[in-house]
C-alpha positions as CSV (number, residue, x, y, z in Angstrom):
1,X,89.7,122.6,131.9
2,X,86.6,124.0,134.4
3,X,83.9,123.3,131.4
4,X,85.6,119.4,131.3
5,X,85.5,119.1,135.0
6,X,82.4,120.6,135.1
7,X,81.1,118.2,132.5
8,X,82.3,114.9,134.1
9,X,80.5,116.0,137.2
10,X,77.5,116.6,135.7
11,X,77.8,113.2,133.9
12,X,78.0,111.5,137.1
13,X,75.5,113.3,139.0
14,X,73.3,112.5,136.4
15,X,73.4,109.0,136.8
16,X,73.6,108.8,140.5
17,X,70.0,110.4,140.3
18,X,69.0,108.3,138.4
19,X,69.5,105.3,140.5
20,X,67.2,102.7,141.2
21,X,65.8,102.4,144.7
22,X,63.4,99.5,146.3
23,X,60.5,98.8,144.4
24,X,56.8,99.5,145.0
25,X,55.6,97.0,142.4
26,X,54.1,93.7,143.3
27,X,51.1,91.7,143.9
28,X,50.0,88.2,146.4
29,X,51.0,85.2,144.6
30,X,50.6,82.3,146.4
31,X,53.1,80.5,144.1
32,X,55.9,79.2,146.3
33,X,58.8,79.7,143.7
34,X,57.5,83.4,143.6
35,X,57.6,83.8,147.1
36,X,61.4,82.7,147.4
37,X,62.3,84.9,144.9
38,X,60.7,87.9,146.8
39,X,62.4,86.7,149.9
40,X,65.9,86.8,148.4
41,X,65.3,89.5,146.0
42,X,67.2,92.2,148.5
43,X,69.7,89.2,149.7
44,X,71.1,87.6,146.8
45,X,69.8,88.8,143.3
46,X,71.2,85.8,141.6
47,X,69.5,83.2,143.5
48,X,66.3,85.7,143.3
49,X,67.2,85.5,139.4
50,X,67.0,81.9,139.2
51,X,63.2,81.7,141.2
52,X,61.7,84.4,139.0
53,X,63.1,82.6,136.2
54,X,61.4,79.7,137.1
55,X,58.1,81.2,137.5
56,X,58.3,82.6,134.4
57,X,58.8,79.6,132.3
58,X,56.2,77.5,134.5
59,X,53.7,78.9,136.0
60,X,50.7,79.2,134.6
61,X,48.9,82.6,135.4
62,X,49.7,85.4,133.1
63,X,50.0,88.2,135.8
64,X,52.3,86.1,137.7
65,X,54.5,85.7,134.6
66,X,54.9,89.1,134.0
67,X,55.6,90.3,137.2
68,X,58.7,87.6,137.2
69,X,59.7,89.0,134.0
70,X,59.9,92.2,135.4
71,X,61.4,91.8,138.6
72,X,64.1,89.7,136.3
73,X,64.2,92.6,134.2
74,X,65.2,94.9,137.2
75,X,67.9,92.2,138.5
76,X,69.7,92.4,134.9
77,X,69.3,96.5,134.8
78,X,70.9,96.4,138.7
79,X,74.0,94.5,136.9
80,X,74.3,96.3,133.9
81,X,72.8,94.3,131.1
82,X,70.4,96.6,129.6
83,X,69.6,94.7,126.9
84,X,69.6,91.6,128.9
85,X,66.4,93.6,130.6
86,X,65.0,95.3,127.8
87,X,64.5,91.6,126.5
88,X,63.0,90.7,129.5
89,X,60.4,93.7,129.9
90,X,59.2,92.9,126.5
91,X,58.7,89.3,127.2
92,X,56.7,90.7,130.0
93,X,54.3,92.9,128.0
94,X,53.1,89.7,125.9
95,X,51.6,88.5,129.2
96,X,49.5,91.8,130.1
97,X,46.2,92.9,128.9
98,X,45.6,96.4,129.1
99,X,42.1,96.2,129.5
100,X,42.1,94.1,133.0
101,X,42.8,96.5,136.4
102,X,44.9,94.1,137.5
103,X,47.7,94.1,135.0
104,X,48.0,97.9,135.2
105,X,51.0,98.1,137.8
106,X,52.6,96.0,136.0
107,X,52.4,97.6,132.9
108,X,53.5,100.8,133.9
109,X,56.5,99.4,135.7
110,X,57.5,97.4,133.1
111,X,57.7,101.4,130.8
112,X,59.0,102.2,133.8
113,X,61.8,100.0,133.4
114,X,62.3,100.6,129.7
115,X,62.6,103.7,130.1
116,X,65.6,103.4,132.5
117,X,67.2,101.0,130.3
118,X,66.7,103.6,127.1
119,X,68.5,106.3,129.2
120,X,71.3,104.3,130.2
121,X,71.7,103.3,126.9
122,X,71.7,107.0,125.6
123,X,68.8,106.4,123.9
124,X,67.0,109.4,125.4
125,X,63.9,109.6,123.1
126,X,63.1,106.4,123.8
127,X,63.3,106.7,127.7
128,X,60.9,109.5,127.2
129,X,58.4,107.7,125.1
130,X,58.7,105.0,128.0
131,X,58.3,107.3,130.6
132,X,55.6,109.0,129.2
133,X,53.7,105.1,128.6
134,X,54.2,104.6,132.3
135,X,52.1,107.7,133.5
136,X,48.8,106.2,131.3
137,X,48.9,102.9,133.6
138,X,48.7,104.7,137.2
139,X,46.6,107.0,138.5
140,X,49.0,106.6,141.8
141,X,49.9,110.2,142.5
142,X,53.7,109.5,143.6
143,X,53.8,107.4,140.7
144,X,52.8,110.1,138.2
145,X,55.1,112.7,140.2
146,X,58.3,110.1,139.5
147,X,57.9,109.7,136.2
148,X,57.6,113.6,135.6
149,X,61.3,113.5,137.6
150,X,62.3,110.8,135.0
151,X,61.4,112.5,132.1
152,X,63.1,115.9,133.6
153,X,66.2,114.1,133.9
154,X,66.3,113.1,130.8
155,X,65.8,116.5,129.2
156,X,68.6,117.5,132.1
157,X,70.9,115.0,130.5
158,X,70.1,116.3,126.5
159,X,70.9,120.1,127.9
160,X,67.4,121.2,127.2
161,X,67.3,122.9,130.5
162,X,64.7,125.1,130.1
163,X,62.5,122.4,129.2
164,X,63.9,120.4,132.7
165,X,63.2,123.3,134.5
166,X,59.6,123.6,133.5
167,X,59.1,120.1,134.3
168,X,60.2,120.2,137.8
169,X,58.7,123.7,138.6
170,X,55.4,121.9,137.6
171,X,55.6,119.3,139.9
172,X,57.6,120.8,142.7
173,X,54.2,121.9,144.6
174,X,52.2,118.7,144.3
175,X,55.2,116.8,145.6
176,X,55.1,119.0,148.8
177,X,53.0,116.4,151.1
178,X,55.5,113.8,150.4
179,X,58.9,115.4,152.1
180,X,61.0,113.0,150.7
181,X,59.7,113.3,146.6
182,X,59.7,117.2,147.5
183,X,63.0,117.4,148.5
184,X,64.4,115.5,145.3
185,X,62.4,117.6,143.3
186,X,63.9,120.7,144.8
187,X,67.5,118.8,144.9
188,X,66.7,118.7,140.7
189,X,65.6,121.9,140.0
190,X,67.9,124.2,142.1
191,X,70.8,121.7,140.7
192,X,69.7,122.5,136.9
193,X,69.1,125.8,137.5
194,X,72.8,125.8,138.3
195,X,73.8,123.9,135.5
196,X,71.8,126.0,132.9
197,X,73.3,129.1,134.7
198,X,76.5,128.8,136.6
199,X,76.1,132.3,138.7
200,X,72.9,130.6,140.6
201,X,73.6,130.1,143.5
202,X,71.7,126.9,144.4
203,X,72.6,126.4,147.9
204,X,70.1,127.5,149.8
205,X,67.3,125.1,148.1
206,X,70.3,122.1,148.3
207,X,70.9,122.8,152.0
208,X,66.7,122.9,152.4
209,X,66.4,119.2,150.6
210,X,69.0,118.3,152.6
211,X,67.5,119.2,155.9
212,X,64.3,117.3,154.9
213,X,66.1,114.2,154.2
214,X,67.9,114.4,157.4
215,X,64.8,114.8,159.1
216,X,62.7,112.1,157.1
217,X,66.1,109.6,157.2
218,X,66.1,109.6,153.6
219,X,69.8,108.0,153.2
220,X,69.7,107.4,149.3
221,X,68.1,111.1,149.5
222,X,71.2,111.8,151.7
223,X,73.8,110.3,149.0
224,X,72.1,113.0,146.2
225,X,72.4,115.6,148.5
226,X,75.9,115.4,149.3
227,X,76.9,114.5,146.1
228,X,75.1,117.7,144.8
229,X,76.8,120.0,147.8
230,X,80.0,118.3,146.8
231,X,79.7,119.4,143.4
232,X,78.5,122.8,144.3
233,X,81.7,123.5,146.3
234,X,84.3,121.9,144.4
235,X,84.8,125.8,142.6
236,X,84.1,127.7,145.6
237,X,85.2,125.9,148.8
238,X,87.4,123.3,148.9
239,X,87.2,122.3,152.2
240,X,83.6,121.9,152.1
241,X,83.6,120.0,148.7
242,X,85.8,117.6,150.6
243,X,83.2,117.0,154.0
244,X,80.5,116.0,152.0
245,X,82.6,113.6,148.9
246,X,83.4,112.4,152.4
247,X,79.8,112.3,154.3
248,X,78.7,111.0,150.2
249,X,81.3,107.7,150.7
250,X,80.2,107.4,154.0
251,X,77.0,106.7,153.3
252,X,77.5,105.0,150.3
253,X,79.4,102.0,151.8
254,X,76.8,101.5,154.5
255,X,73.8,101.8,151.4
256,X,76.3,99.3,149.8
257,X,75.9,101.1,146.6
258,X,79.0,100.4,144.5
259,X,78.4,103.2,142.2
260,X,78.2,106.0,144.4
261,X,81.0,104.6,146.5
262,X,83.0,105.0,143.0
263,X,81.4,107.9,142.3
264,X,82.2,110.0,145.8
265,X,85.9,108.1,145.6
266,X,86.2,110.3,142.1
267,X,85.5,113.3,144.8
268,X,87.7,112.5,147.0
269,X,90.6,111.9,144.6
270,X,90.3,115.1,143.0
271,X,89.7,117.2,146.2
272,X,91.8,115.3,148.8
273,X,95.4,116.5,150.2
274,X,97.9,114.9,148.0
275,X,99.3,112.1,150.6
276,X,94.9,111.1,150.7
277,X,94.8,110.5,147.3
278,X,97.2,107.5,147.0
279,X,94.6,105.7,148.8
280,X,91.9,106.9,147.6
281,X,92.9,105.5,144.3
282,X,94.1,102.5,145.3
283,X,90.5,101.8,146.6
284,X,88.6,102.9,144.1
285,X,91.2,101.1,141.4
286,X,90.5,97.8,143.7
287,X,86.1,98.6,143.7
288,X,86.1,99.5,139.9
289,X,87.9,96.1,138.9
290,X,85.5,94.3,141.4
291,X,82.1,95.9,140.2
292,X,83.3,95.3,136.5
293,X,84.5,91.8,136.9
294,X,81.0,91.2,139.0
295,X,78.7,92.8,135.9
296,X,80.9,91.2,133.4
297,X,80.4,88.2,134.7
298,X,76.2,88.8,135.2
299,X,76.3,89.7,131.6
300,X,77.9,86.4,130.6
301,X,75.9,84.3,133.0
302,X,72.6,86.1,131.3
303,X,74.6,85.8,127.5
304,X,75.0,81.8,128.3
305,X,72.1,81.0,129.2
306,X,70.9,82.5,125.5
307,X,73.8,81.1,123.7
308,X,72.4,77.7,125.1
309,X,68.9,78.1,124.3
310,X,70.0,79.4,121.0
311,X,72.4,76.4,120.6
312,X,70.0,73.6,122.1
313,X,66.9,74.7,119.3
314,X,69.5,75.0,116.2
315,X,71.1,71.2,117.2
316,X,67.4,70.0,117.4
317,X,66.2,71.5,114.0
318,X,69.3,69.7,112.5
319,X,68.6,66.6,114.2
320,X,65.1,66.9,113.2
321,X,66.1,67.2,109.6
322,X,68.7,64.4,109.7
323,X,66.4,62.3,111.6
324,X,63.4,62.6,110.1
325,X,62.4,59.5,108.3
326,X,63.2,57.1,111.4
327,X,61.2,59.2,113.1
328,X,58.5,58.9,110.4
329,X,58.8,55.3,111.2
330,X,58.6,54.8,114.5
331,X,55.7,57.3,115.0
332,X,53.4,54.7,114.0
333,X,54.6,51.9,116.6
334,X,54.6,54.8,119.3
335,X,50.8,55.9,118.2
336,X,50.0,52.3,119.0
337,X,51.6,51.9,121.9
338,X,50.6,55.3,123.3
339,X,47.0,54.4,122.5
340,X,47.1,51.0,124.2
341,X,48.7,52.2,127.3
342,X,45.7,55.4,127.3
343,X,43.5,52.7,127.2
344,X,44.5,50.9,129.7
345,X,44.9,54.3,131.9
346,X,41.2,55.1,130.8
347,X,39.9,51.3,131.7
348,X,41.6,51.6,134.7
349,X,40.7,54.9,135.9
350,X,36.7,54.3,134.5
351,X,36.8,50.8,136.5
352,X,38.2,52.8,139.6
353,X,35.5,55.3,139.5
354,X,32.6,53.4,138.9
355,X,33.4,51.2,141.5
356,X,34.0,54.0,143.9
357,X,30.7,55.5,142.5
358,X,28.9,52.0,143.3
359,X,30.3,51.7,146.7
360,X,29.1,55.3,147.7
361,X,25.9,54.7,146.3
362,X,25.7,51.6,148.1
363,X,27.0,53.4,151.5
364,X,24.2,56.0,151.0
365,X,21.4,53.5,150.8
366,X,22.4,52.1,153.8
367,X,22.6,54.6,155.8
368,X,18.8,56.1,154.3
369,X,17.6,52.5,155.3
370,X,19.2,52.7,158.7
371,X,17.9,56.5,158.9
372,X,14.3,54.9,157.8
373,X,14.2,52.5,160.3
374,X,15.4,54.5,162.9
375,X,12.4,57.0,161.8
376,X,9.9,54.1,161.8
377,X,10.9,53.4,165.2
378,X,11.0,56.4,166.7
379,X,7.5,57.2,165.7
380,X,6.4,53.9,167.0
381,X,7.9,54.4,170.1
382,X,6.1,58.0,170.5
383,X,2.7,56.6,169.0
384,X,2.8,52.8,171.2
385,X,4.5,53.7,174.2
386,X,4.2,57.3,175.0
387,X,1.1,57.8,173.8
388,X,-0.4,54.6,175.5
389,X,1.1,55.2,178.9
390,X,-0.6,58.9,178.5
391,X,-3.5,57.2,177.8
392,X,-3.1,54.9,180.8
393,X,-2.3,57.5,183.1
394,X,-5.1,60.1,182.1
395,X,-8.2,57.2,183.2
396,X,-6.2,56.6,186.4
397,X,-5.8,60.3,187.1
398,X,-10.0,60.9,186.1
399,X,-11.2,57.6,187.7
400,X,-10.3,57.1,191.1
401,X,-12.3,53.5,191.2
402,X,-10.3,51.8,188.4
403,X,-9.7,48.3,188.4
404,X,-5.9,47.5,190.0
405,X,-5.9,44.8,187.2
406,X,-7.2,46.5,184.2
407,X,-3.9,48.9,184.8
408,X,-1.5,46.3,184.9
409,X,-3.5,44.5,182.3
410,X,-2.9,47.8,180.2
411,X,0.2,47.6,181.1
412,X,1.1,44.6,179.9
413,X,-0.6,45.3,176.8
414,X,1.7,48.4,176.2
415,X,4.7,46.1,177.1
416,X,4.1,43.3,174.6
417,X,3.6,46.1,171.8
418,X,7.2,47.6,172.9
419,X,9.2,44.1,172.6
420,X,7.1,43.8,169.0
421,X,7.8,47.1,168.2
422,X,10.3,46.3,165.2
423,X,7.3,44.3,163.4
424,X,6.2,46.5,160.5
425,X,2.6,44.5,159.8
426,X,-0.3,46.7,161.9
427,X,-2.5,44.6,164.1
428,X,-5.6,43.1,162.8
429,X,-8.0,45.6,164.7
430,X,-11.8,44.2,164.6
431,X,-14.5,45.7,165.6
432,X,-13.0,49.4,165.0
433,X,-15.6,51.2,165.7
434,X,-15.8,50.0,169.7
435,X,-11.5,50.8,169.5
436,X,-12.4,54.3,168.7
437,X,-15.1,54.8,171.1
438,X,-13.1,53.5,173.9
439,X,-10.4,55.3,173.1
440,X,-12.1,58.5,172.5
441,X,-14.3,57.6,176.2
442,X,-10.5,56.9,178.3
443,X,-9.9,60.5,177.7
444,X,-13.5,62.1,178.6
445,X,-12.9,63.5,182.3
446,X,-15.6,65.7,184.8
447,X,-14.3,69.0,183.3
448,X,-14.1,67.8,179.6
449,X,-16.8,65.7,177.7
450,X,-16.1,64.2,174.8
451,X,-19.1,63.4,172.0
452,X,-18.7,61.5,169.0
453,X,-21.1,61.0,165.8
454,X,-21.5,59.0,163.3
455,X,-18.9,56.1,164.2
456,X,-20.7,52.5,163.6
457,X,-19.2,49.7,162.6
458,X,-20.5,50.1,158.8
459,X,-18.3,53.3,158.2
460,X,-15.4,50.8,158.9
461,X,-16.2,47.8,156.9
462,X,-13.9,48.2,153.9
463,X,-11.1,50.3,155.7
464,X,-8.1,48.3,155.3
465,X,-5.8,47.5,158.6
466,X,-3.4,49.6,157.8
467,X,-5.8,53.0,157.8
468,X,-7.0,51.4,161.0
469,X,-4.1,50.8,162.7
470,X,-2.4,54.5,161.6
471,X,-5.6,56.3,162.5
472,X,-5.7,54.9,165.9
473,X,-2.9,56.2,166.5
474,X,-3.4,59.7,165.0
475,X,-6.8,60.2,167.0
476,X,-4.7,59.1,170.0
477,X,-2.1,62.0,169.2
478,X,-4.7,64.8,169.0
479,X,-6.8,63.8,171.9
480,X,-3.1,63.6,173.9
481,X,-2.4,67.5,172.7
482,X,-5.9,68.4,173.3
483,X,-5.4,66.9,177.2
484,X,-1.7,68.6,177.1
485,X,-2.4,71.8,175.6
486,X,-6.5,73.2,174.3
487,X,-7.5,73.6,178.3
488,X,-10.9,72.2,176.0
489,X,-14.2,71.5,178.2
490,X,-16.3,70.1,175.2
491,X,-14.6,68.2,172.2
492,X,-16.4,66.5,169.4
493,X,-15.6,64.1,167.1
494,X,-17.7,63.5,163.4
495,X,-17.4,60.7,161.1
496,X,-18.9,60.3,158.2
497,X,-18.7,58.3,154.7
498,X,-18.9,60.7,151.0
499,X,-18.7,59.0,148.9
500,X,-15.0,57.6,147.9
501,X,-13.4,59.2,151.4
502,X,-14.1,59.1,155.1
503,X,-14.2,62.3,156.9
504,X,-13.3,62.8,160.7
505,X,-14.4,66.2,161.6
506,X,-13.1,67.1,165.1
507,X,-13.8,70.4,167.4
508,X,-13.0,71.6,170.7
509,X,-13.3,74.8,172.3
510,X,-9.6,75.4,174.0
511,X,-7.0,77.9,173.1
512,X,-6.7,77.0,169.9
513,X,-3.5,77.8,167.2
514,X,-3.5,81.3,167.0
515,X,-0.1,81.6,165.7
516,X,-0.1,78.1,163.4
517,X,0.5,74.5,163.1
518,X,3.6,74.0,165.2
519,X,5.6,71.6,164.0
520,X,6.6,69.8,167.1
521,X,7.5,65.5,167.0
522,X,3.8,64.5,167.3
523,X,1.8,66.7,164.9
524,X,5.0,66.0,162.3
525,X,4.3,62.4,162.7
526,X,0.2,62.7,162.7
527,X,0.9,64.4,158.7
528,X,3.4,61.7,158.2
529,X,1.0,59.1,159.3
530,X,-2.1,60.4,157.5
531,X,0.4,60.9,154.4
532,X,1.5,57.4,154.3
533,X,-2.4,56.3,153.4
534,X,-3.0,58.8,151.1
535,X,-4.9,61.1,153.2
536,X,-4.5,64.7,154.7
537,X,-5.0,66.4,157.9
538,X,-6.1,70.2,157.3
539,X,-6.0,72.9,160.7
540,X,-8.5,75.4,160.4
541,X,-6.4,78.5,162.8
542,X,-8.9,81.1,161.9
543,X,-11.8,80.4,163.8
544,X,-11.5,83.0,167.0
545,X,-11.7,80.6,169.9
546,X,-10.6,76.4,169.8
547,X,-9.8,74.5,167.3
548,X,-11.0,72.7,163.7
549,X,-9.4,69.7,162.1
550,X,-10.5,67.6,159.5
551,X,-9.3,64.2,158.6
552,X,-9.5,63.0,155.0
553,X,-8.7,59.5,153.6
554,X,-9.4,57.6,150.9
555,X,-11.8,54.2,151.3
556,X,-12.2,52.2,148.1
């Protein structure tokens, strides 16, 4: 009678060890379906069913998939339909590669999973083979120490203790700097120990894991331990047996674990005064039905859904064979139709496209026209205006006798070239050679002199107007930074015909560049300028003191 008591405890013990706590596995999926399912997955498990199940038949990353395979895999395990899960895992592997890093937690939590399944089904090589899958997919340290517990248990529940023992003696030490993993560990061994030999006295290592859990507020470590001390005491204390079934229920309830409320009502009923045990009955009589009734009718809702599917493809195949000559028939005027209407979608989308394609193109010239006038004007405005009153103000500040109406006459000059400053045709400029040399002169002062060479009016006889009129204003813009910035005393200016080109050589003696062209608004639009005709504008920066530029530009 003892061995058959024995037994039945061992039985349950065994399974409520094996119980599945919260879950580690998961991964960041933005999927909104997904992230229901996660929220109700503690809550309501069959509402959390229905959102993983709908990830799983539409979304369309693989490692998403899986993963809501295997958390539905988990729900169906929780209420009792292994092969309901086992189905699910392995719909889950098709979806993992092996080779990618990412899919590797979810592999080894899917063999996780079969391997619980196996050993609730009995099948205990199986869970081993599982288990042992699991451990090639993590190199997670807590993970590899679990599994090792798994397999343990298993060889715990086929009564090779010996090669239990072994298991959990090997892992017992590397467990230590996790208290709670230690202290299930120990709970295991010292509890097989005691199986394997029924003299061992495991208490002392049962009341250690028990201290740690108290300490770490382990409660589902709790619920082993006081089932385990239960079990201990039944033959040796009765009254102690008796606190922890009732601690065990206690605890249960609030973990709202149905199973170990049945299992530490079994307890109580078998070590509780006869007028407790009535009740005790009657409760767990009322939770058995209930649990049952709830699996039973999981396992139906999960069987229904397959019948269906089942059902729904065998009516179609049979309506496919009655049917299929009309079908045959109307294929053709479908094809047609379905090929006009694409057509139709195509023209219409290609016509929406192309005009949307025109229109931007359109909206982008504008707004490079608008920019290019905008640019044009600008650099009149710098080269007319600024420039000019510069100009205008440097003879008034280095001759103190100028005429009061040659100002305003220069004045007015610079005013009539600001309202005409949208025209794009230069001005007719005759007699260039006198507009340099009086525009070279205007900025000759007492402390800087100014010489020029070689500018007649022959070198500018076949220069066109537009040359002209841009290399007024580029000789302006140097002799304006020269006055600005060179501190120059002498500055020279050389032109001179070679050929095909006209060279302007100019030379001061002022600060120089010594750290490069800087490209500030006036010498960008001086290159721009000289650009426009063809020409360049080279800075010679290496000579040690002032400054070398030569003008180049083509004359036909």
């Amino acid at each position: 009678m003892k061995k058959t008591l024995l037994l039945c405890v061992f039985i349950l013990i065994t399974m409520g060890c094996s119980k599945k706590q919260p879950r580690k596995v998961g991964i960041l999926v933005k999927d909104p379906d997904y992230i229901k399912a996660k929220s109700l997955f503690s809550k309501n498990k069959d509402s959390a069913f229905y959102y993983f199940n709908k990830v799983a038949t539409s979304s369309r990353d693989s490692l998403s998939t899986a993963f809501a395979y295997n958390y539905m895999a988990w729900i169906q395990n929780y209420a009792g339909d292994n092969f309901g899960s086992q189905e699910s895992l392995l719909a889950s592997l098709k979806f993992l590669d092996e080779r990618n890093p990412k899919h590797l937690s979810c592999l080894s939590s899917n063999y996780n999973e079969l391997g619980s399944t196996s050993f609730n089904l009995k099948n205990y090589d199986a869970a081993i083979f599982y288990y042992d899958s699991a451990r090639r997919y993590t190199n997670d340290k807590e993970d590899l120490i679990t599994n090792a517990n798994n397999i343990g248990l298993v060889y715990q529940e086929k009564r090779n203790y010996n090669r239990a023992i072994k298991i959990f003696s090997g892992i017992l030490l590397q467990s230590k700097e996790t208290p709670k993993i230690y202290a299930r560990i120990l709970t295991n061994l010292s509890y097989t120990k005691w199986l394997q030999n029924p003299a061992y006295n495991p208490e002392p290592e049962l009341r250690k894991a028990l201290s740690i859990r108290e300490a770490e507020n382990d409660e589902w470590g709790l619920n082993s331990s006081y089932a385990h001390l239960a079990d201990y005491y039944t033959s040796r204390n009765i009254s102690a047996a008796l606190f922890y079934a009732k601690k065990m229920h206690h605890i249960a309830v609030k973990l709202d674990s149905p199973d170990d409320q049945l299992e530490a009502l079994q307890k109580l009923i078998q070590l509780s005064p006869q007028t407790d045990t009535r009740r005790y009955f009657t409760i767990y009589h009322k939770l058995s039905d209930s649990l049952q009734t709830a699996r039973n009718t999981a396992k139906n809702q999960f069987a229904l859904i397959r019948y269906e599917a089942q059902k729904s493809k065998s009516e179609n195949l049979q309506l496919q064979k009655e049917n299929t000559i009309k079908r045959y028939q109307i294929f053709a005027r479908e094809l047609l139709i379905l090929g006009i209407a694409l057509f139709s979608i195509c023209a219409f989308v290609f016509a929406v496209i192309w005009f949307k394609r025109r229109k931007r193109l359109m909206e982008i010239s504008a707004r490079n026209a608008l920019r290019d006038s905008q640019l044009k004007t600008s650099k009149k405005v710098h080269d007319v205006v600024a420039n000019g009153l510069y100009r205008v103000m440097t003879e008034i500040g280095n001759r103190p006798g100028i005429d009061k109406e040659e100002v305003l006459d220069r004045i007015e000059t610079l005013y009539e070239k600001s309202r005409d400053i949208s025209y794009e045709n230069p001005n007719n400029l005759k007699n260039f050679n006198e507009v340099i040399s009086e525009l070279l002169i205007s900025f000759a002062t007492e402390d800087t002199k100014i010489l020029i060479a070689g500018n007649n009016s022959a070198l500018w006889k076949n220069v066109s107007d537009t040359i002209k009129y841009e290399l007024e204003h580029i000789l302006q813009e140097l002799l304006v930074n020269m006055k600005k910035h060179s501190q120059a005393t002498n500055v020279a200016l050389k032109f001179e015909h070679d050929k095909d080109r006209i060279n302007i050589y100019y030379t001061d003696n002022g600060v120089g560049m010594p750290n490069g062209v800087q490209e500030n608004n006036g010498i960008r639009n001086t290159g721009n300028r000289i650009a426009t005709v063809g020409g360049a504008i080279i800075f010679d920066t290496k000579v040690e003191k002032g400054l070398k530029i030569q003008i180049t530009f083509p004359n036909p």
